[in-house]
Each structure stands twice: as structure tokens, then as C-alpha cells.
DRENSETI-663356 format. One record per residue (C-alpha): residue number from 0; residue in three letters; chain; x, y, z. Coordinates in nm, 3 decimals, decimal comma. Last residue first. Layout:
N
   pos   code   unit         X         Y         Z
   NUM    Ala      A         X         Y         Z
...
# end
This chain:
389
   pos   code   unit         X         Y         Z
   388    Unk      A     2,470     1,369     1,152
   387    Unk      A     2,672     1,442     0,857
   386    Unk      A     2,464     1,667     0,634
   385    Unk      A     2,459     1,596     0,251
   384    Unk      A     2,374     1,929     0,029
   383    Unk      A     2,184     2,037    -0,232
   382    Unk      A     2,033     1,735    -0,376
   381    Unk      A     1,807     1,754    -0,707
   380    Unk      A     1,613     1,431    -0,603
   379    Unk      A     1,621     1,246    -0,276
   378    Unk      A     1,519     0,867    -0,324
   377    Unk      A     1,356     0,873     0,031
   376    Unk      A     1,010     0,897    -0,188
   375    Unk      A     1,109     0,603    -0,417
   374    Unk      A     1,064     0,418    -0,090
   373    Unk      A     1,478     0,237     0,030
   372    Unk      A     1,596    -0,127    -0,005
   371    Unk      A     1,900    -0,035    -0,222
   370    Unk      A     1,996     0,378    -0,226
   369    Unk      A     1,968     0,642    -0,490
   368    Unk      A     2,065     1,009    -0,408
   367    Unk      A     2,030     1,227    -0,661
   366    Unk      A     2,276     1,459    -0,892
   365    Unk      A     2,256     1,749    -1,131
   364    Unk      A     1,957     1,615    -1,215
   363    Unk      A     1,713     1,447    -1,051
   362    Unk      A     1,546     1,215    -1,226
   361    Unk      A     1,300     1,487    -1,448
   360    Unk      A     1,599     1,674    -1,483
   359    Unk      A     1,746     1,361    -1,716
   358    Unk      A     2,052     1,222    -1,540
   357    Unk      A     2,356     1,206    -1,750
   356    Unk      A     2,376     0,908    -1,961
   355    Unk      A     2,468     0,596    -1,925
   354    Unk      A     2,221     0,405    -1,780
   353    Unk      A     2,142     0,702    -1,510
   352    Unk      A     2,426     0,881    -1,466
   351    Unk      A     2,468     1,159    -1,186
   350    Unk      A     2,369     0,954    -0,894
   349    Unk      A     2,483     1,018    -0,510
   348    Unk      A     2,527     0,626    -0,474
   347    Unk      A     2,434     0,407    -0,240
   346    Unk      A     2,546     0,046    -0,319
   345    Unk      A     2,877     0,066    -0,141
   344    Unk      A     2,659     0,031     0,154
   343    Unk      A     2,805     0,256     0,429
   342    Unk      A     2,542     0,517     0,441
   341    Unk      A     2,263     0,275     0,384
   340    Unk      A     2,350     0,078     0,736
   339    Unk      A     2,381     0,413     0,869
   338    Unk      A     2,068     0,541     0,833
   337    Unk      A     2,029     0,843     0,519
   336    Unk      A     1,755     1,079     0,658
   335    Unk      A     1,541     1,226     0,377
   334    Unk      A     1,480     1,570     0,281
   333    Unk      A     1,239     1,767     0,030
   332    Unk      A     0,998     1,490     0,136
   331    Unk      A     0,726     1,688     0,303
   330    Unk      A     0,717     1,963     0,064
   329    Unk      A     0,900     2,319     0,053
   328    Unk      A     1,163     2,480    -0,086
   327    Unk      A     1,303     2,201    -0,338
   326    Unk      A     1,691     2,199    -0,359
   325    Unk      A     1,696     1,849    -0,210
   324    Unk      A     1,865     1,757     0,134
   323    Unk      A     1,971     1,463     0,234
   322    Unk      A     2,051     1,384     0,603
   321    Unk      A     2,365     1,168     0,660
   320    Unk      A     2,383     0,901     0,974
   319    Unk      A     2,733     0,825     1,090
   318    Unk      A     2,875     0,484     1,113
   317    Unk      A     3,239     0,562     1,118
   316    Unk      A     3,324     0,902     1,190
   315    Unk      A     3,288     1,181     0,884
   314    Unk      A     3,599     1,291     0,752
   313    Unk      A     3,497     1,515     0,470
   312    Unk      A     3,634     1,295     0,215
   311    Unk      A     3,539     0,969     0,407
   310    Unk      A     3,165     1,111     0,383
   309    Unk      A     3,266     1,137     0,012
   308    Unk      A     3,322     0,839    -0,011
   307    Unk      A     3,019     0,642     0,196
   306    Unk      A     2,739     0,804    -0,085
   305    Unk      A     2,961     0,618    -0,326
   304    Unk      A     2,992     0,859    -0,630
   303    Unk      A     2,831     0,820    -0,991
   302    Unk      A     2,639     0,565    -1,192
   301    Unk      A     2,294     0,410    -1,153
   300    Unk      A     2,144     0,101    -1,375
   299    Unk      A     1,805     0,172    -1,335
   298    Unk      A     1,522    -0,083    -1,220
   297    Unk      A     1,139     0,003    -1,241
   296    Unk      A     0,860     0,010    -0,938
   295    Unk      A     0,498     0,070    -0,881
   294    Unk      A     0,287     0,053    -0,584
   293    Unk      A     0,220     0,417    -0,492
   292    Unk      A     0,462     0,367    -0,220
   291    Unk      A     0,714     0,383    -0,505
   290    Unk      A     0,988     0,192    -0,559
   289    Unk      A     1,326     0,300    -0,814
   288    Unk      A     1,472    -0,005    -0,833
   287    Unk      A     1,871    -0,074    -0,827
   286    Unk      A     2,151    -0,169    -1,046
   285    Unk      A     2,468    -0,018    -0,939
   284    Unk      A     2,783     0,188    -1,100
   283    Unk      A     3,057     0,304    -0,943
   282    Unk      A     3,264     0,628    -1,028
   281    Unk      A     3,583     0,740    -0,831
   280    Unk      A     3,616     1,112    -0,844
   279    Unk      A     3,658     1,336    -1,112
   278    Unk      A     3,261     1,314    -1,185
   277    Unk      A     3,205     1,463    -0,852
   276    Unk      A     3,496     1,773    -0,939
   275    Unk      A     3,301     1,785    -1,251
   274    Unk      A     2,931     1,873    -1,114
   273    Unk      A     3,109     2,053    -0,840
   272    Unk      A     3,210     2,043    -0,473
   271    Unk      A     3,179     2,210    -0,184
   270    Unk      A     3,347     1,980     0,106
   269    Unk      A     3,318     2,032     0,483
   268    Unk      A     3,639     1,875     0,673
   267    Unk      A     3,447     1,797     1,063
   266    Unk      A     3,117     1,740     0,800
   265    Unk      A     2,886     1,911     0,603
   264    Unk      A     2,880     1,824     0,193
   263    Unk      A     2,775     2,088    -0,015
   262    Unk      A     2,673     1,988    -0,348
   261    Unk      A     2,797     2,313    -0,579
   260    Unk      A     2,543     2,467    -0,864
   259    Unk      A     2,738     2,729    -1,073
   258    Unk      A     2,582     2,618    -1,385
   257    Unk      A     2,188     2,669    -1,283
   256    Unk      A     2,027     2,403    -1,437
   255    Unk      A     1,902     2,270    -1,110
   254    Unk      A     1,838     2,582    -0,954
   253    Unk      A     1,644     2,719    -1,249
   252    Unk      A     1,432     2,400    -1,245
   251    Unk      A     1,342     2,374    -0,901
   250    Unk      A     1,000     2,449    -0,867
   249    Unk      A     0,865     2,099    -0,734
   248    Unk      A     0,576     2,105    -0,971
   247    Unk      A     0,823     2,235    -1,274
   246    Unk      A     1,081     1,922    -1,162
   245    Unk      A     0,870     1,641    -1,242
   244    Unk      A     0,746     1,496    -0,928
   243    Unk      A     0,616     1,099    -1,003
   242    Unk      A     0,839     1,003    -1,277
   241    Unk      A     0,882     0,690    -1,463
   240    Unk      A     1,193     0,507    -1,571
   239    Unk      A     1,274     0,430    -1,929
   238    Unk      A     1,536     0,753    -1,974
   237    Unk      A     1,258     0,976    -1,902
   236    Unk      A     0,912     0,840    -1,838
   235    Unk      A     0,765     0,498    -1,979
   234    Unk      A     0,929     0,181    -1,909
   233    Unk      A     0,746     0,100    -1,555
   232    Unk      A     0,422     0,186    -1,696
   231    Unk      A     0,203     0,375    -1,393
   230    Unk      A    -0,184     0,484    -1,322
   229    Unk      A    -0,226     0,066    -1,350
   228    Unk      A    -0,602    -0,032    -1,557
   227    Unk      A    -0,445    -0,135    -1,860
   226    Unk      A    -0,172    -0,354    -1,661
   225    Unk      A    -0,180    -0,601    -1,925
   224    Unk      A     0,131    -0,491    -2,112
   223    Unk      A     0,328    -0,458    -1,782
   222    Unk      A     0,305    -0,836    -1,698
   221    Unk      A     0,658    -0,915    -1,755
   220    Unk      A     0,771    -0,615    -1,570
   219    Unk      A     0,590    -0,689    -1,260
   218    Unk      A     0,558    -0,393    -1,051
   217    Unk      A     0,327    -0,157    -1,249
   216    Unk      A     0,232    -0,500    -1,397
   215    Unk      A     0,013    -0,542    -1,108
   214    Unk      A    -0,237    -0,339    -1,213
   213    Unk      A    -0,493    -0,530    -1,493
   212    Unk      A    -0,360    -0,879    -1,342
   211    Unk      A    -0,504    -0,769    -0,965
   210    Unk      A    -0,792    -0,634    -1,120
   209    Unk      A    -0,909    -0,936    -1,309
   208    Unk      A    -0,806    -1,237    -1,050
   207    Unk      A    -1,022    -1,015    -0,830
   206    Unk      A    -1,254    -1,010    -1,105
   205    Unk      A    -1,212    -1,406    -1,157
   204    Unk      A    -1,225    -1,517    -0,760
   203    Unk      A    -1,546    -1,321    -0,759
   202    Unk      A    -1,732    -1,501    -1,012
   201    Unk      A    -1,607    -1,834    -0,944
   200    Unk      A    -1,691    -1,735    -0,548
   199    Unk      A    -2,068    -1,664    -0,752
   198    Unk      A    -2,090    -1,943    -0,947
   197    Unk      A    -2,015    -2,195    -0,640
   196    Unk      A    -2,294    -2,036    -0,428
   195    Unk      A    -2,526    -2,091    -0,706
   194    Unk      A    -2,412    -2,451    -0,791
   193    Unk      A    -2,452    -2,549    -0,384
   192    Unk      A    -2,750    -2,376    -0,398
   191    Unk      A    -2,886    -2,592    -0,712
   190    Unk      A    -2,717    -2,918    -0,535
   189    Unk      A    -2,865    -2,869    -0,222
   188    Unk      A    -2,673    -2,809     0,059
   187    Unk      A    -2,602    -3,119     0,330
   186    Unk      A    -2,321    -3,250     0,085
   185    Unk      A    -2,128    -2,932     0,119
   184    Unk      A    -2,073    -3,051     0,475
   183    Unk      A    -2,103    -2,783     0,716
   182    Unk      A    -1,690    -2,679     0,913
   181    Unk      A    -1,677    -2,342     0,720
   180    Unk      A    -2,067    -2,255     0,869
   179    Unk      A    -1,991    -2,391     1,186
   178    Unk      A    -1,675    -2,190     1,275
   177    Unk      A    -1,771    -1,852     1,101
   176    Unk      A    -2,133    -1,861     1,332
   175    Unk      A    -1,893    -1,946     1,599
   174    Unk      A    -1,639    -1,685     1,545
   173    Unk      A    -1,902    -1,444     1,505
   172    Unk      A    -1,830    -1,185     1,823
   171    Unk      A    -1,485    -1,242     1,815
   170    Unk      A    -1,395    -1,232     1,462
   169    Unk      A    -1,608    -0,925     1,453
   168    Unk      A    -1,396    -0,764     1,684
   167    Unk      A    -1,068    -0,888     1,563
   166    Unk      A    -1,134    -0,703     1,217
   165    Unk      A    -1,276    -0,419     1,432
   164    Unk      A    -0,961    -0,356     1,591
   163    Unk      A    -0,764    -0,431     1,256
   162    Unk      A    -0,958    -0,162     1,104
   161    Unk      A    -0,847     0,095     1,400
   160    Unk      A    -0,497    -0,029     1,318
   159    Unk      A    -0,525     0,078     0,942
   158    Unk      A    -0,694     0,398     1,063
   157    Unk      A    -0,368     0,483     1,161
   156    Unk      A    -0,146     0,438     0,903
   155    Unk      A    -0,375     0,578     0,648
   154    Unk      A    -0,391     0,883     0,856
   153    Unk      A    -0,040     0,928     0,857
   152    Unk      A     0,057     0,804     0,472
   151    Unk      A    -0,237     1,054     0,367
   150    Unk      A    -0,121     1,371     0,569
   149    Unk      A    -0,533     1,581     0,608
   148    Unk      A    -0,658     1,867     0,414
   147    Unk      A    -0,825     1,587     0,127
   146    Unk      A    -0,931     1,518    -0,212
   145    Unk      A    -0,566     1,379    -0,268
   144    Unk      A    -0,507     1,254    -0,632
   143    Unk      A    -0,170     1,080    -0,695
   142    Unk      A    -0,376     0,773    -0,851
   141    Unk      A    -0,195     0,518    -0,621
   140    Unk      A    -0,296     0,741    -0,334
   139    Unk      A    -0,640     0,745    -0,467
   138    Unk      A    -0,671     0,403    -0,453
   137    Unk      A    -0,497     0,404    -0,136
   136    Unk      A    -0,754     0,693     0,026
   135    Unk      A    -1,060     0,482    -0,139
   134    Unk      A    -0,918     0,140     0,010
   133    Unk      A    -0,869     0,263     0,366
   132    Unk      A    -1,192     0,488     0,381
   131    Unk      A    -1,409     0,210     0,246
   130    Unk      A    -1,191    -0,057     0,528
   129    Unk      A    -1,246     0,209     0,804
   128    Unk      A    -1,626     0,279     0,749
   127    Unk      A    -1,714    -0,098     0,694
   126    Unk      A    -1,521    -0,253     0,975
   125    Unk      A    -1,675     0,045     1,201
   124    Unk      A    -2,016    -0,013     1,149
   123    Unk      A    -1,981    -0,401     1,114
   122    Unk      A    -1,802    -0,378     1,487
   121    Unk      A    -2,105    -0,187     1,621
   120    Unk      A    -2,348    -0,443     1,441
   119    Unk      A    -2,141    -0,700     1,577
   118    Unk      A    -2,161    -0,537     1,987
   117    Unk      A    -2,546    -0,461     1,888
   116    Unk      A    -2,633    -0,809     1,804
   115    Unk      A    -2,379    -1,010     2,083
   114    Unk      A    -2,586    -0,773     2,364
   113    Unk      A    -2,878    -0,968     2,270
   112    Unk      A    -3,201    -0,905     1,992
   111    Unk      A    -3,112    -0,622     1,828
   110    Unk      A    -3,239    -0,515     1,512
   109    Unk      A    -3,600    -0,723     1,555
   108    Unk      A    -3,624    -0,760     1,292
   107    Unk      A    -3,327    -0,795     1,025
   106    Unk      A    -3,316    -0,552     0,718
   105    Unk      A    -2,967    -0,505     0,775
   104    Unk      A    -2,850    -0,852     0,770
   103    Unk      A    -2,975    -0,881     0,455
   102    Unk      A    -2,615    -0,688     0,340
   101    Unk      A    -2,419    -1,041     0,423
   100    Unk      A    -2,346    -1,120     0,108
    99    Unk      A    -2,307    -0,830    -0,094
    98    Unk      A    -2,137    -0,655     0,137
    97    Unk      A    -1,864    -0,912     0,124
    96    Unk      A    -1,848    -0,944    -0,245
    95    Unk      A    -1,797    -0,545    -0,248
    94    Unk      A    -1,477    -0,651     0,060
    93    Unk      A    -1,371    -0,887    -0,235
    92    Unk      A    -1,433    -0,663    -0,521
    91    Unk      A    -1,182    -0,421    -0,323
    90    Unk      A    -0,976    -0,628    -0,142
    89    Unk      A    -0,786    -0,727    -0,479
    88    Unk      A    -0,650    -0,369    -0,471
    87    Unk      A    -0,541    -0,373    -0,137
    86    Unk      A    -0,320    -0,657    -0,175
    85    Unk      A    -0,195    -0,535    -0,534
    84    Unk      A    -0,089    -0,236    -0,324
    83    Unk      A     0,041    -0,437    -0,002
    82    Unk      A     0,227    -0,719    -0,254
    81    Unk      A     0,412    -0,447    -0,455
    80    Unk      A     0,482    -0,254    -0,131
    79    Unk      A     0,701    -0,553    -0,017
    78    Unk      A     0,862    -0,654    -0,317
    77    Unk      A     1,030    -0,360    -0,399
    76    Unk      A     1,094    -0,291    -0,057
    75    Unk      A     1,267    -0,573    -0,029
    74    Unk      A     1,428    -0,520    -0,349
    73    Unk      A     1,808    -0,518    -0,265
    72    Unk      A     1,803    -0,720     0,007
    71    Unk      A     1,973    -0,521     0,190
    70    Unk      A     1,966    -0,200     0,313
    69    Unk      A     1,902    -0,292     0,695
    68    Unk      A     1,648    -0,071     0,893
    67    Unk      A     1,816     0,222     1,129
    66    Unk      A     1,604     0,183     1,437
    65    Unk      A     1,581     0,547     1,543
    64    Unk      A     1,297     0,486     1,843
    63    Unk      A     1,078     0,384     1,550
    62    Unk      A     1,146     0,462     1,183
    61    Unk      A     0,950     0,669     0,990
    60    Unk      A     0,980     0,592     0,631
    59    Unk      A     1,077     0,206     0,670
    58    Unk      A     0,842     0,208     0,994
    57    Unk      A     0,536     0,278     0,741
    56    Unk      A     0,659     0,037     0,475
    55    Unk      A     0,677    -0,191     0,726
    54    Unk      A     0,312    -0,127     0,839
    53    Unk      A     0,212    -0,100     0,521
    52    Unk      A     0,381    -0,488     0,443
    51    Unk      A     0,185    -0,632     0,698
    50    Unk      A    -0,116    -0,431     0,695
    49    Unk      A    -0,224    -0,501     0,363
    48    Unk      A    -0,108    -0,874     0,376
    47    Unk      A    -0,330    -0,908     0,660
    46    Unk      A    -0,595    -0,735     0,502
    45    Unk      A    -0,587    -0,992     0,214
    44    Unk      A    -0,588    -1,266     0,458
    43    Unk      A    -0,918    -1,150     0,610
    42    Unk      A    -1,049    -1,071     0,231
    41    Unk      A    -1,018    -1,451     0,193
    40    Unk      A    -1,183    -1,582     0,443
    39    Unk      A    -1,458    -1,297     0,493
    38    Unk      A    -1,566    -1,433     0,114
    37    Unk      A    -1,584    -1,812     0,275
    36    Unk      A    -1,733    -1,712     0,587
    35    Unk      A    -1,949    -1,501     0,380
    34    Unk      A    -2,087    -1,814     0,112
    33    Unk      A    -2,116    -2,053     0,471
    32    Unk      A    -2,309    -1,780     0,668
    31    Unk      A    -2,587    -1,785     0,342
    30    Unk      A    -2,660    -1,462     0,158
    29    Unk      A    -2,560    -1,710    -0,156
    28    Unk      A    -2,843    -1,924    -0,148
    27    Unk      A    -3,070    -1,681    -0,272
    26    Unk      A    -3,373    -1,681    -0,063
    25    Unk      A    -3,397    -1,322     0,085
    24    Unk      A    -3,749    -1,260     0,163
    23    Unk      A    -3,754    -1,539     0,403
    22    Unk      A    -3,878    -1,357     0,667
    21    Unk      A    -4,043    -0,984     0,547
    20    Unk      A    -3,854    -0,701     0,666
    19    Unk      A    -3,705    -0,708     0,259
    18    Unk      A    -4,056    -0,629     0,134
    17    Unk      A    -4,371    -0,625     0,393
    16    Unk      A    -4,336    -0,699     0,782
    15    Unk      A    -4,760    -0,657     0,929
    14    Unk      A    -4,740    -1,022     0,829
    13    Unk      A    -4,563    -1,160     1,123
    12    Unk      A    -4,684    -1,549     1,066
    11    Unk      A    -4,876    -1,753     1,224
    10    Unk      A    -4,766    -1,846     1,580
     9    Unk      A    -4,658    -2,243     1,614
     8    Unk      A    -4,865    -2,533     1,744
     7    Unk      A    -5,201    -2,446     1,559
     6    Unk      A    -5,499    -2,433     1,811
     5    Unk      A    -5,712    -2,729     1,763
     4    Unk      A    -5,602    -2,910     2,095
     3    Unk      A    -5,675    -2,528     2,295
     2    Unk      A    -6,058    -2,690     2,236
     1    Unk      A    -6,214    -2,377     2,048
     0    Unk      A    -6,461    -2,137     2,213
# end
């Protein structure tokens, strides 16, 4: 029997674990806690910026309790779902970088060792599932492709606040793994892992710089020659603006074209008027963007009728609300509610010129409604008639 002195003073190894199971299988330096605090770092502010500007996006289209959102600056909104689509594009090699990192984790053994391992593999769980399904649906979104049965901008809404959940889940449960690992002293790494780690942020700083130069000239006109990889030019469609509903897929051509079209406008003095009894009255001209929720956006100089005119022709009360309504039959934006602060603004036009010519079909013709601060979607095409609410 051996003296307990000669027996070695820690366990042999565990080798009954073979291939990634196996400690120390994973030696690159960059499935470290320092390289994913430093990835989570960054993809945590570009979520932030993602749900920022979609959740005003969100209450611009459906605002809460009524509140009637101001129409100025002019390109808020512009600017606003810009940054949350560029946002969410840039998340994508950063939440892959993510993965990347930190995917050894899943070959760890024991799985669980305290209640802190299954609550963060429970927040991992969902953080992954709603951040794929938040930047697949927006991609697709962007792409005008919908897979799906269920209301994109509804779902997306929501699941954005389940992410956020987990977000502040994880936070919680690693916070001092994230705290130690950003506050080590590069010196204490050695200098090959230290040039590892370093060529791989490089590496993912430059695709995300990559991506977010190959689409964001779909907002910024400068860059629009780069944006190779954008679903939208801002110069190319009709009249140099793009189009997102042409008028065959909304099944209004014969109504638009039709010659005895009238724009009814229902107030206490209801007015039906026509294409040249609108072009008898006062025209005013405005420069303002046409901005999508799919992330682009292109400016227009806009001619025709102030939208707060003809509610004084029909005598409508000072600061009513106006619902636009588009001679489409069916679809989920074939009317838009016009708040008061937009209803006034000698800004808001209903449109029959677009830069000096008469509005393509494609834009709306006979006349559209085009207002500052306000989602291409709200931008009623092909209008019928203007309710006084």
C-alpha cells in the first residue's frame, strides 16, 4: 500500500471526455471572457439603437393613448429608421462574432453546476432565439419578402421587448464575469493571444464596417454607389424616387386613371372636388423625404394643396384629426390617420406634382398625401377621400 505522502496532490485527469468535452480543448485565445465582453459590448449598444428608434418608429405608426407626435423636424424619421436598419444590420456579423466566441460554452461538463448555470443558459436560449428571429424577420422586411402568416411590424415589436428581457438577464447573471474580464490588464495576456484576439475584433470591426457601408446608402445619398448589397437606390424608380407598391399589386389602376375621379373631402361643408378644381386652388410646394420602414429614404420636391386648406374649405374646427383614405380595397395601410399637429403644418400637402410634373401612377397619382416627419407607409397613395375626425 502506498504512503498517502506519494499520492499526487490533485485528481488525474477526466479522460473518459474525448473531442470538444475534453478540458482545454478549446485553446484559441479568442473564446476568452475578455474577447466576448468586448464583442457583447458592442452588439449591446447596437441593440439599443435597434430598439430605440423601432420603438419610436413603432409609436409613430401606432400611437399610444392618441398622442399625436410632432411633425417637425422634417427628417426625424428619416434619420431615425436609417440608424435602427443600419443598426440591425451591423448586429448581424456582430451577434455571428458573438456565437463564435462564446459557442465552447456548450460543450461544458458538467452542464449545470449552480442555479447561476441554468438561469444563463436559460437567458442564452432565449437571447439567441429572439435576436435570430429579430434580425432574419428585418432582413427580410428590408427585402419585402414575408415567409410568414403572422403581422411583421407587430410581432417584431414584441419580440423586441422579450430580447431586451433576456438582454438584462444575461447582464445580470454575468455581470461579474463581464466586469473582470473588461477591467484585466492587456499586459497580463500574452503577446501571441493578445495579437490573436486583436486580429479577430480587427476582423469583425471591418465586416461590420463592410455591411453597414454596402447598405446604408439606401439612406445616405452620398454613399448610394456603394450600397451594392441595399434592396433600394434612392434615385431609381419613377421621377427619381423609388417605389415600394406599384399600383398593379395594389389594383388600383383603373380607378386612378379613371377621368371622372373626385377627392371627397367629409366635413360640416363636404367638398367633391376634381383633378382641376385642386389644381385651381392655391399651390405650395415642399421638399420632403419619402421614408420607409424598410430603411431607405429619397427627397421630392412636392407640389399641390395644403392638407390644412381644404379642411378650412369644408369648415373643419381647429385642430381636427383627418383620416386618409386610398382607393386600394384592401391592405393594412390603405388608410392612415392624419394627427393634428400634421394637419395644420403648412408642409402637408395632398400632392399632385412631384418636381414638376404630375405625379407618376407609381407615386400616387391623381393625388397623395405627403407629410414631414411621417413612415413612407402613412404617405397615403391614390387618395379617395379625407375624413374630418
Amino acid at each position: 500500500m502506498r504512503n498517502p505522502i506519494d499520492l499526487p496532490l490533485t485528481p488525474p485527469p477526466d479522460t473518459s471526455r474525448v473531442g470538444p468535452f475534453r478540458e482545454g480543448f478549446f485553446r484559441s485565445p479568442v473564446h476568452r471572457p475578455r474577447t466576448a465582453a468586448v464583442v457583447g459590448r458592442a452588439l449591446g449598444l447596437a441593440l439599443l439603437v435597434c430598439l430605440v428608434t423601432g420603438v419610436f418608429s413603432h409609436f409613430v405608426q401606432h400611437p399610444p393613448g392618441g398622442q399625436a407626435w410632432p411633425s417637425r423636424p422634417v427628417q426625424l424619421y428619416r434619420v431615425t429608421q436609417g440608424l435602427h436598419v443600419a443598426a440591425g444590420i451591423a448586429v448581424i456579423p456582430l451577434l455571428l462574432a458573438k456565437l463564435w466566441v462564446v459557442y465552447p460554452r456548450l460543450f461544458g461538463w458538467p452542464p449545470f453546476r449552480t442555479v447561476r448555470d441554468v438561469a444563463e443558459r436559460l437567458s442564452v436560449l432565449v437571447l439567441i432565439g429572439a435576436a435570430s428571429f429579430e434580425v432574419v424577420s428585418g432582413l427580410l422586411n428590408t427585402l419585402q419578402w414575408y415567409p410568414w402568416a403572422f403581422f411583421f411590424p407587430a410581432a417584431h415589436y414584441e419580440v423586441a421587448w422579450l430580447l431586451l428581457g433576456a438582454v438584462l438577464l444575461h447582464l445580470a447573471v454575468k455581470w461579474p464575469v463581464i466586469a473582470a474580464a473588461l477591467g484585466r490588464h492587456r499586459a497580463a495576456e500574452p503577446r501571441e493571444d493578445a495579437l490573436s484576439r486583436r486580429r479577430f475584433l480587427w476582423g469583425v470591426t471591418g465586416a461590420v464596417g463592410a455591411v453597414t457601408v454596402a447598405t446604408v446608402g439606401q439612406t445616405v445619398a452620398p454613399l448610394e454607389r456603394l450600397a451594392v448589397l441595399a434592396p433600394r437606390r434612392p434615385s431609381v424608380g419613377p421621377q427619381g424616387l423609388p417605389v415600394n407598391r406599384t399600383s398593379r399589386q395594389a389594383h388600383v389602376e383603373r380607378a386612378a386613371l379613371d377621368p371622372g375621379w373626385r377627392l371627397e373631402v367629409r366635413g360640416p361643408r363636404p367638398a367633391s372636388l376634381t383633378l382641376e378644381e385642386l389644381r385651381a386652388l392655391p399651390q405650395h410646394a415642399a421638399t420632403l423625404p419619402i421614408a420607409c420602414v424598410e430603411g431607405w429614404s429619397a427627397s421630392g420636391r412636392w407640389s399641390g394643396v395644403r392638407l390644412r386648406d381644404l379642411l378650412e374649405l369644408v369648415g373643419a374646427p381647429a385642430g381636427a384629426e383627418v383620416r386618409a383614405v386610398s382607393l386600394e380595397r384592401e391592405g393594412n395601410y390603405r388608410e392612415s390617420l392624419v394627427q393634428r399637429h400634421h394637419a395644420a403644418d403648412p408642409l402637408t400637402l395632398v400632392a399632385l406634382d412631384l418636381e414638376g410634373e404630375p405625379l407618376h401612377l407609381e407615386h400616387g397619382f391623381p393625388a397623395r398625401l405627403i407629410a414631414p416627419n411621417r413612415p413612407g407607409v402613412l404617405q397615403t397613395k391614390w387618395l379617395a377621400r379625407l375624413e374630418v375626425l
